[in-house]
N, C-alpha and C positions, 0 to 999 in steps of 0.2 A: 205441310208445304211440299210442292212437287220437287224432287231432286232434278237441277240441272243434269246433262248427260254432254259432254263435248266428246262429239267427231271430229275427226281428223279425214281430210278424202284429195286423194291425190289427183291434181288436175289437171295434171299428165299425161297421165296412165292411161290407154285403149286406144282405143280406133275412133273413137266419138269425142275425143279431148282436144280441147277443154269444152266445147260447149255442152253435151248433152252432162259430163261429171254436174258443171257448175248449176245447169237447169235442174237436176236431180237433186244438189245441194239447197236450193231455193224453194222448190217442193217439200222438200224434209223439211224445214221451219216456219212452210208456212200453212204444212197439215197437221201439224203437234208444236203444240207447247213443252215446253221443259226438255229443248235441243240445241245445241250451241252448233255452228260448225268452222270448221278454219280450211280454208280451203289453199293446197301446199301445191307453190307451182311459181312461174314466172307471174310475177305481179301483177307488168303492165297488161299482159294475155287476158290473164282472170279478171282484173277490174275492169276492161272493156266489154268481156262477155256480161259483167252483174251490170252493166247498163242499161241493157235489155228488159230488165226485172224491177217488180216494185215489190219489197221485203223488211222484213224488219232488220234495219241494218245494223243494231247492235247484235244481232244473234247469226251473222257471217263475219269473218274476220280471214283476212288472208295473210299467209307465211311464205315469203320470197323463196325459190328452192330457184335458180337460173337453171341448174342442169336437171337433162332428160335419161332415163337409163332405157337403154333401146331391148324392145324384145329379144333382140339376134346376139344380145353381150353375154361373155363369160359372167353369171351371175356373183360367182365372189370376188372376182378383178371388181364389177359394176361398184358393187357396197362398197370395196374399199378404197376404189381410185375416186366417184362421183361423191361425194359427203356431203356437196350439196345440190343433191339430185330430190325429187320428191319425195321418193321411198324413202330414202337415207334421214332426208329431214322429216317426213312424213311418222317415222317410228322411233326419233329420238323425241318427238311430243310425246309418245306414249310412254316412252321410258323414262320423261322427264316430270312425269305425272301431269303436264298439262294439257293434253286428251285421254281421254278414257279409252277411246278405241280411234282405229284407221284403217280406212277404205280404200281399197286399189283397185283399178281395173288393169293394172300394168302388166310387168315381168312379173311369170310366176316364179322363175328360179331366184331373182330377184325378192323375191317378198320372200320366201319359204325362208331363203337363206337370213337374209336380215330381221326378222322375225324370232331366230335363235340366237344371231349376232345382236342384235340391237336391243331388243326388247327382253328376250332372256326367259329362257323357261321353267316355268315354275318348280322349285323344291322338289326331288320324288319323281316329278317327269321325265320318261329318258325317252321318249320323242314326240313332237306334236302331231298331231294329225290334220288334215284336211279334212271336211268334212260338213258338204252340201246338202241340202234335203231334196229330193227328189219325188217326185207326183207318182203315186200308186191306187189303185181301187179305192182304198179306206181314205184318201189322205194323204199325207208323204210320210216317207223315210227317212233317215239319217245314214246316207252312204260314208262310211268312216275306218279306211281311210284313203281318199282317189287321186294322191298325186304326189303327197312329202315324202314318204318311206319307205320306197320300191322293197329293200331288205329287211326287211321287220323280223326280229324274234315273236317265241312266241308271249315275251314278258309284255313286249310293245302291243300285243293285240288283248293283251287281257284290260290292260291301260285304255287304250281304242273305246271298250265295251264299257268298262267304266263312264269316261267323259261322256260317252254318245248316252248312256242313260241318266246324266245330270242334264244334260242339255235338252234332249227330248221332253224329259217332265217338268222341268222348270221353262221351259222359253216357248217351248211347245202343248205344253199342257197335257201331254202324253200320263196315265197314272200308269205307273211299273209295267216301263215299255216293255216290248218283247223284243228279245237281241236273238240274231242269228247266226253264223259265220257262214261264208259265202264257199259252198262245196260243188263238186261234181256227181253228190246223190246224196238221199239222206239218211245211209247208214253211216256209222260212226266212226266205221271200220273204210272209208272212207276219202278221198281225198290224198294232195299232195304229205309230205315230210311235216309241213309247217302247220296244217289244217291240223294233223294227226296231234300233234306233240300239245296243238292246243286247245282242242276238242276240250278232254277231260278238265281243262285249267278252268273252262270255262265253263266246264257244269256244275264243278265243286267253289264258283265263287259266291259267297253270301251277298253281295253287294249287288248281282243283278240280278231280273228274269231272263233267263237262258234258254231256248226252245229247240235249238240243236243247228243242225244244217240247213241251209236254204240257195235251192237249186239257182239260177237267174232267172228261169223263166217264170218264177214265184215272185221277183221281187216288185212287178206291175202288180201285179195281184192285192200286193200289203200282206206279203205272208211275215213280214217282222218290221218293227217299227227302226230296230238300229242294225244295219246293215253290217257287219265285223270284216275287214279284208285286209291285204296287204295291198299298198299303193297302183303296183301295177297291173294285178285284178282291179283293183277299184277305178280305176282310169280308163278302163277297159268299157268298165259298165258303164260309167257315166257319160261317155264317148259315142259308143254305140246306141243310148239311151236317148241322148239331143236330139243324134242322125236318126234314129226312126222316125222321131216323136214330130222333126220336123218335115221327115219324108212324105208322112200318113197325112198332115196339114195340109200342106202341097196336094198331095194326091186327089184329095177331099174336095180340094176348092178347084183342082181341075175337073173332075168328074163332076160337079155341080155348075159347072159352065160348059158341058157338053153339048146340050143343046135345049131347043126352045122349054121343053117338057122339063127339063132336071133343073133349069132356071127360074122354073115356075114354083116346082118343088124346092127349088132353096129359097125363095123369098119364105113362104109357106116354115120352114125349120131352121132360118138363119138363127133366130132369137136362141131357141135351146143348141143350138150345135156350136154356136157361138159363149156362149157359156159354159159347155162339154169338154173343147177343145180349149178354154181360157186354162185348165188342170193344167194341159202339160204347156203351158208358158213360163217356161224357169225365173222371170224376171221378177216376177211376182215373191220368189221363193228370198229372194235378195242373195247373197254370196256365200263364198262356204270360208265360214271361221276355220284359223287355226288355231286350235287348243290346247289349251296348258301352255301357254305363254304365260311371264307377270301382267300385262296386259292385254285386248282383244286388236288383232287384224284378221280383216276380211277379204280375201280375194274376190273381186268381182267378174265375171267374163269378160273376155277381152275385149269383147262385141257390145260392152254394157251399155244401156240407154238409158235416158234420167230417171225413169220408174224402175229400172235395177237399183239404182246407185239409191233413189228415196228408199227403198225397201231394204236396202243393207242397213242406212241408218237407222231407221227403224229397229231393228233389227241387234242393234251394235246399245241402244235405250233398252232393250226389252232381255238384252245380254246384262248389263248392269244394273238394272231394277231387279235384280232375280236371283243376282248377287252369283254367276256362275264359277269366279273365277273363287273365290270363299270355299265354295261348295268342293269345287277340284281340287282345294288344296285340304280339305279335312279329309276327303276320302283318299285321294292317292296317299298325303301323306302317313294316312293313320294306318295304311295299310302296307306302305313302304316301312315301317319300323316294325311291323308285325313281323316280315316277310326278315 
């Protein structure tokens, strides 16, 4: 019998809220079976938008949150003053076991923070990670970690490498990913204070494949399937990585409207270039979980559209069929008592 999976998705959260969340929410149930979702926001907002939609309406359910926690707020003033704000209520479902996971397109300080406040991180974990997949040659990556941690020891990045290779092989199907750490070359000898001290931690651990250094300009390529960073490298890359990705897009479909001859020629290779360019559409990829919570949240772009948000839940099914958060707690913690 198919295990039910309840999502939680805030329908608040973004620039597209509430309609495109709740179109998303309504996509997700009615392309897969064995998906619950509760959609946590102002009531009368959300039931007006599910008018619009024909769904199976025991498998949407909404959860009144009246307040909004704004982008521009001190994010622990937000959690602690708004209690009942989406997020707020949105991650006491998770914590209250009745969602398994929660989707935001909201405040990222906001969610990071309550995330550790609300939800609580698992045993053994001393920080969670963010940690998106991003589109490379082979496939994607698991950039981990681009946006919770800016100060990470180097305990916190061995932890990183861990999770990012449970998730990769189990969600992703990866078999004994290749892990990197993100350097300025690939000798060993190598990089800042932090790279250095963790280099070696990370060659001598039994629990991964370790393959050493990996430059940026490697990481389109697929030169490692788990990306290793600390926050503010990692923010860095997946920042710059958007704005190319969406620069070359742009650039593509202006030069193929140049003129009579190159409009000719893109009727001619819309179909493959169109398929080529679908790689670096992040939406596809759904949100980037934080990991090693007791439960799953997913942050979604702020910009999310309803085929992000369906693909996070997805996403958030294919996190609990897989049994990830199990997985994180036998490995970190068996090795937190070692250590």
């Amino acid at each position: 019998m198919e295990e039910t999976v309840i999502v939680a998705v805030d329908a608040m959260g973004g620039d597209h809220a509430p309609g495109e969340l709740v179109k998303g929410a309504v996509d997700a149930v009615t392309g897969r079976t064995g998906i619950e979702v509760i959609l946590v926001g102002q009531e009368e907002v959300i039931r007006n938008e599910l008018t619009k939609y024909s769904y199976p309406r025991e498998r949407i359910s909404i959860t009144d949150a009246p307040e909004v926690i704004e982008t521009a707020e001190p994010p622990v003033m937000a959690i602690r003053k708004k209690k009942k704000s989406s997020i707020v209520t949105g991650m006491n479902l998770v914590k209250q076991q009745k969602a398994d996971a929660f989707v935001s397109a909201g405040s990222s300080g906001a969610i990071l923070v309550g995330g550790q406040v609300i939800v609580g991180r698992i045993k053994g974990v001393e920080r969670p990670p963010l940690a998106p997949l991003i589109p490379t040659e082979k496939g994607v990556a698991l950039l981990i970690d681009c946006g919770a941690n800016v100060d990470a020891r180097p305990s916190h990045l061995i932890q990183f490498a861990k999770m990012g290779s449970i998730y990769m092989e189990n969600v992703i199907g990866v078999k004994k990913p290749r892990v990197a750490i993100v350097n300025i070359g690939a000798e060993e000898e190598k990089g800042n204070a932090l790279v250095k001290e963790t280099f070696p931690l990370l060659k001598n651990c039994p629990d991964i494949h370790f393959i050493g250094s990996i430059e940026a300009r490697e990481i389109p390529h697929g030169g490692a399937d788990v990306i290793v960073c600390e926050a503010f490298v990692g923010n860095v890359i997946l920042k710059l990585y958007e704005g190319v990705g969406a620069t070359m897009i742009q650039m593509v479909k202006q030069g193929m409207m140049g003129s009579l001859c190159s409009k000719l020629g893109a009727l001619l290779v819309k179909p493959a270039l169109k398929q080529t360019l679908s790689v670096f559409d992040a939406t596809q990829y759904g949100g980037a979980p934080l990991l090693g919570l007791n439960g799953l949240v997913v942050k979604s772009h702020g910009s999310a559209k309803a085929q992000e948000i369906t693909n996070s839940i997805f996403q958030c099914a294919a996190f609990k069929e897989q049994r990830i958060n199990e997985k994180i707690k036998q490995n970190i913690g068996t090795s937190s008592e070692e250590e």
